[in-house]
N, C-alpha and C positions, 0 to 999 in steps of 0.2 A: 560512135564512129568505128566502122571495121578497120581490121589491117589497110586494106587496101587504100582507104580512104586517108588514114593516117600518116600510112608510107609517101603518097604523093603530096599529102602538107611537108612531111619532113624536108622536101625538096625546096621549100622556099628560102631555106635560109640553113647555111652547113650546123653541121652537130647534133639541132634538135629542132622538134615542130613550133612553130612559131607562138611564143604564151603568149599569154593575153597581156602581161604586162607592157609590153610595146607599146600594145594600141591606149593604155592606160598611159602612158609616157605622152602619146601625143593629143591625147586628153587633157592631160596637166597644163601641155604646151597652151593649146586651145585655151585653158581658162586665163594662164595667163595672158595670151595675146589681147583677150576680151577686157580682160583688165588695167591694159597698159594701153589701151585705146576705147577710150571714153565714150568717143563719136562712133564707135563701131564699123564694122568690118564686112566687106560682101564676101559671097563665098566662094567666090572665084581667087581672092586677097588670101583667104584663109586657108584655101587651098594648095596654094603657092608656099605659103612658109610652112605646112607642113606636109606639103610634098604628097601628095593626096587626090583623090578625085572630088568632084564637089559633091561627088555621090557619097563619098566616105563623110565628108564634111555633116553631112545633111546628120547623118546617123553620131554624130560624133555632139552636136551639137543639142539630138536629142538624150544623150546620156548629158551632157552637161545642165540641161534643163531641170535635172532631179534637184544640180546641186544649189544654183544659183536662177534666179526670176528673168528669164532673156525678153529682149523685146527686140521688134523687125521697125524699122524705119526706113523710110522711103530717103534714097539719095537724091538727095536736092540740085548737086550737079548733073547725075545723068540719070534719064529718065528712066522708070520702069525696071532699075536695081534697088536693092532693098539691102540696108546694113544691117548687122545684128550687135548687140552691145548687150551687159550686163545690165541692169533697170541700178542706176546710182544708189538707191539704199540700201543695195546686196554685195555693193562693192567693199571688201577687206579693208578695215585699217588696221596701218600699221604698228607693230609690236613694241613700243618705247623701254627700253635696256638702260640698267644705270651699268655703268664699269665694273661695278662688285659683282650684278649679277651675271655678267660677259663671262666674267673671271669663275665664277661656281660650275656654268654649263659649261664651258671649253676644259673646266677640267675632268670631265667625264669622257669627252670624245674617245678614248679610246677602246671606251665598250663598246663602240661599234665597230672597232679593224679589222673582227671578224667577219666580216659582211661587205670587206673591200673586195672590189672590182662587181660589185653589183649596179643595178641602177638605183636601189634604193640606198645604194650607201654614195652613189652620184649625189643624190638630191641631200643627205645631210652631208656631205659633206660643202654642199653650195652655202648650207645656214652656216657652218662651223668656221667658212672663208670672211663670211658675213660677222660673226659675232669677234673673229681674229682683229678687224678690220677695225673695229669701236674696240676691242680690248687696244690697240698698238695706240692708238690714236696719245697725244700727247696730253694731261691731265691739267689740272689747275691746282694755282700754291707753290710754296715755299718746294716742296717734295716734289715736283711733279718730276716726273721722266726719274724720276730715283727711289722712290720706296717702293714701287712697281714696275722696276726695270721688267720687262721680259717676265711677267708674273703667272701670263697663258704659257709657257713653256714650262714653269717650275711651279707650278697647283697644279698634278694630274696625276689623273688613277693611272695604274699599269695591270693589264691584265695577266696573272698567273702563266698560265697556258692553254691560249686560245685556239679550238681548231682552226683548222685551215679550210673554208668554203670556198675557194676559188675555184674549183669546179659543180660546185653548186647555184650558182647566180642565176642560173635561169629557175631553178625550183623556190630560190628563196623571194623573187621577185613575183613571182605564181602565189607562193604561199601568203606572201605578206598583201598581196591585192586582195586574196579573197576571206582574209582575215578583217580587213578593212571593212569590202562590198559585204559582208558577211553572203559568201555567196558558195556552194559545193566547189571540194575540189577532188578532180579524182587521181591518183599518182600508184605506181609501183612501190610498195615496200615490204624492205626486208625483216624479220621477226629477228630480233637479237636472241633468242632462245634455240629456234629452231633451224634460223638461217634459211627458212625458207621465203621464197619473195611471192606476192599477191597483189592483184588490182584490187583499189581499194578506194572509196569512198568517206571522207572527211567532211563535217561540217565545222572549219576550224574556227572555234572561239576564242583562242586567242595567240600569239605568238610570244614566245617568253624568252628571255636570254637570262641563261641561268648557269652559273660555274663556266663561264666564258665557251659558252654552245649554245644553241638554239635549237626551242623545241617548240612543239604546237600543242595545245591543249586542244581535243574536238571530240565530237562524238562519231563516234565509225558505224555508220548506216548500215552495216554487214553486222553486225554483233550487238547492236542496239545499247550502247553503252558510248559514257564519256572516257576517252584513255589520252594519254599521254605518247609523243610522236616525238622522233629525234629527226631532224634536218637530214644529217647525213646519210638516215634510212631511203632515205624516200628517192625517186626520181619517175624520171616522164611525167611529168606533173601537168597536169590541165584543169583552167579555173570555168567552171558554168558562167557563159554568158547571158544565159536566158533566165536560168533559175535563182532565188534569194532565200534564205532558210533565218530563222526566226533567233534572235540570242535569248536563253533562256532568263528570267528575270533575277535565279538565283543564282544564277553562276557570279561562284567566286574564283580567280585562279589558285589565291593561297589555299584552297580546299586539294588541289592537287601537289603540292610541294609537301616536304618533311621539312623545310627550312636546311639549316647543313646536310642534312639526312637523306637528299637526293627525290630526282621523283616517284618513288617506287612505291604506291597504294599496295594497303592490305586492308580486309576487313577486322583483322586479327592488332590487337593491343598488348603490347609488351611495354611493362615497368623496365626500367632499366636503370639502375643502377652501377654508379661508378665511381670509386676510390682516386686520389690523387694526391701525389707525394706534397710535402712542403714545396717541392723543388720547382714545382709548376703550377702552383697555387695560386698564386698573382695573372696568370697570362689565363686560366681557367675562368677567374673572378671576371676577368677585362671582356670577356665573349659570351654573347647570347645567343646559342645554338640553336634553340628549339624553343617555338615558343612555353612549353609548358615545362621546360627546367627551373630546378629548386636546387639553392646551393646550402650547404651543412659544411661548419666548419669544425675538426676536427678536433681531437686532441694534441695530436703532435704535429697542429697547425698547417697539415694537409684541409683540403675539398670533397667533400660529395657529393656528386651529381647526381640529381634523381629526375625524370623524364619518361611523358610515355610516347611511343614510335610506333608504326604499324611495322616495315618490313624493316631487317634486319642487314640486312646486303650493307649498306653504304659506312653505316654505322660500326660495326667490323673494322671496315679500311680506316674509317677514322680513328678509332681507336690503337691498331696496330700503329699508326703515325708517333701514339703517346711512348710509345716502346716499355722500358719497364718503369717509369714512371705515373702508369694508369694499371688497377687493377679492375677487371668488372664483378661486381660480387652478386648481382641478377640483372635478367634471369636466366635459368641454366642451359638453355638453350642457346644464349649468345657467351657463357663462359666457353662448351660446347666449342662452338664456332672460333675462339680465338685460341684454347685449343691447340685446335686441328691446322688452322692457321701456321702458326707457329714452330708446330713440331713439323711440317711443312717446309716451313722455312730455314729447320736447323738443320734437315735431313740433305739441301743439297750443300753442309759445310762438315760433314759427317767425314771421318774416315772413309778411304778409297773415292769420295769423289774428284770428279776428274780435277780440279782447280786445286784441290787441296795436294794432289799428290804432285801437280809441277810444280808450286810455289817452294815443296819441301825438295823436288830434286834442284831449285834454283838454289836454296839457301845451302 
């Protein structure tokens, strides 16, 4: 699509060109509607509650045909209309929930806050109303309404610190459809290295939410490689309507993660070794970082951590968190690194910097 072409989509709807996710919203609609009427629907009906031509309808109902067996039946009241309805043995049954397990999933909902004010965080947040809805309900027995007072309010993760994608909702509802349709997508992003920005080509395999962010796993058609993509980078994002691209049969996503260690691949393998006082012994013991960590316990009832990582970046920052409580003893290249860190860090509490000399005219 050129400029030109593009500029006068942008016009149909303020801010940005209209994703595809929309017209996938009124797809979902669609299936639903099909589902909640048995006897089926003419297209004129279907067109009305989603606000549509019967020509959009026609095309609407041929994407739904991939997902579910439709069938056309002749309207018995009026002649020479035809319903369409899902064929009964393709129709969903419903998901039967004990209260325990209401109770496990609602306490996760809040890994997805990041993703409010999207439409994809619309539609979980319809199941999460749903699952509240069977968690409140009053229980049976001697306890009921009292051993699980309010139990979905108090079993729940809390996210550290989650970005904020509120201006993101149109890229993440783009990216999350065509992670799904497994289908191209092509978006502007920016290189955290170079900060330069590029059109770019994605085959996104998978969508991950990882250290409360969201990233894409794909392979970028420009560079002929799988790489890792952050949410935040990206924008103008547009999903192939026409095209489908293949998920590879090996893909794994844990092949792209470090586990705590962030998503930064290296071809390069570094042992890593790490010392740890008494003092933090127990919270070390309590955490599985990586999966190929080995703990050693010490003599004077410290830890050592031994693990191998490809890139070095994140593992740094985590370390610095242990302050002097963690010593790294390999390898020399990430001693090196904390370091440099460090003396870093001591250099803006140094004599003559500026914080240090007003604190001393305050006292």
């Amino acid at each position: 699509m050129d400029r030109r072409k593009r500029k006068a989509s942008s016009s149909l709807r303020p801010g940005r060109p209209p994703g595809s996710f929309t017209q996938h919203r009124r797809l979902d609609h669609l299936k639903r509607l099909l589902e909640q009427h048995p006897a089926g629907l003419t297209l004129e009906e279907i067109a009305e509650q989603l606000q549509v031509t019967t020509r959009s309808v026609r095309r609407y109902l041929k994407e739904a045909g991939k997902d579910y067996e439709l069938e056309r039946l002749p309207d018995r009241s009026r002649h020479g209309l035809v319903r369409w309805r899902v064929r009964p043995s393709e129709l969903p049954r419903n998901v039967r929930l004990r209260r325990t397990q209401a109770y496990a999933l609602l306490a996760a909902r809040k890994v997805f806050e990041l993703m409010r004010g999207s439409t994809l965080y619309e539609e979980i947040d319809e199941a999460i109303k749903q699952l509240q809805a069977l968690a409140q309900r009053p229980g049976r027995g001697p306890n009921a309404g009292v051993a699980d007072a309010r139990l979905h309010e108090r079993f729940v993760y809390l996210p550290v610190a989650p970005k904020d994608y509120s201006k993101k909702t149109e890229e993440l509802g783009d990216l999350f459809q065509a992670v799904a349709d497994l289908r191209p997508l092509t978006c502007r992003y920016r290189s955290v290295r170079s900060n330069v920005e590029e059109r770019i080509v994605i085959h996104p395999y998978a969508l991950v939410l990882y250290k409360d962010a969201i990233y894409c796993v794909g392979f970028h058609t420009g560079r002929g490689e799988i790489r890792t993509f952050a949410l935040d980078r990206m924008r103008d994002t547009e999903m192939s309507t026409l095209e489908r691209f293949e998920l590879p049969a090996d893909f794994k996503v844990e092949d792209y993660f470090q586990g705590q260690f962030g998503i930064w691949r290296s071809q390069e393998r570094h042992k890593v070794v790490v010392e740890f006082d008494p003092s933090v012994a127990d919270l070390v013991r309590s955490r599985k970082v990586h999966a190929t960590q080995k703990l050693k316990e010490l003599p004077n009832k410290g830890v050592r951590l031994t693990m191998t990582i490809g890139d070095l970046k994140e593992v740094t920052s985590w370390l610095l968190g242990w302050g002097p409580t963690a010593k790294v003893i390999e390898p020399p290249e990430l001693v090196e690194r904390m370091r440099a860190e460090l003396e870093g860090a001591l250099a803006k509490y140094r004599e003559g910097d500026p914080v240090t000399v007003v604190r001393k005219q305050r006292a």
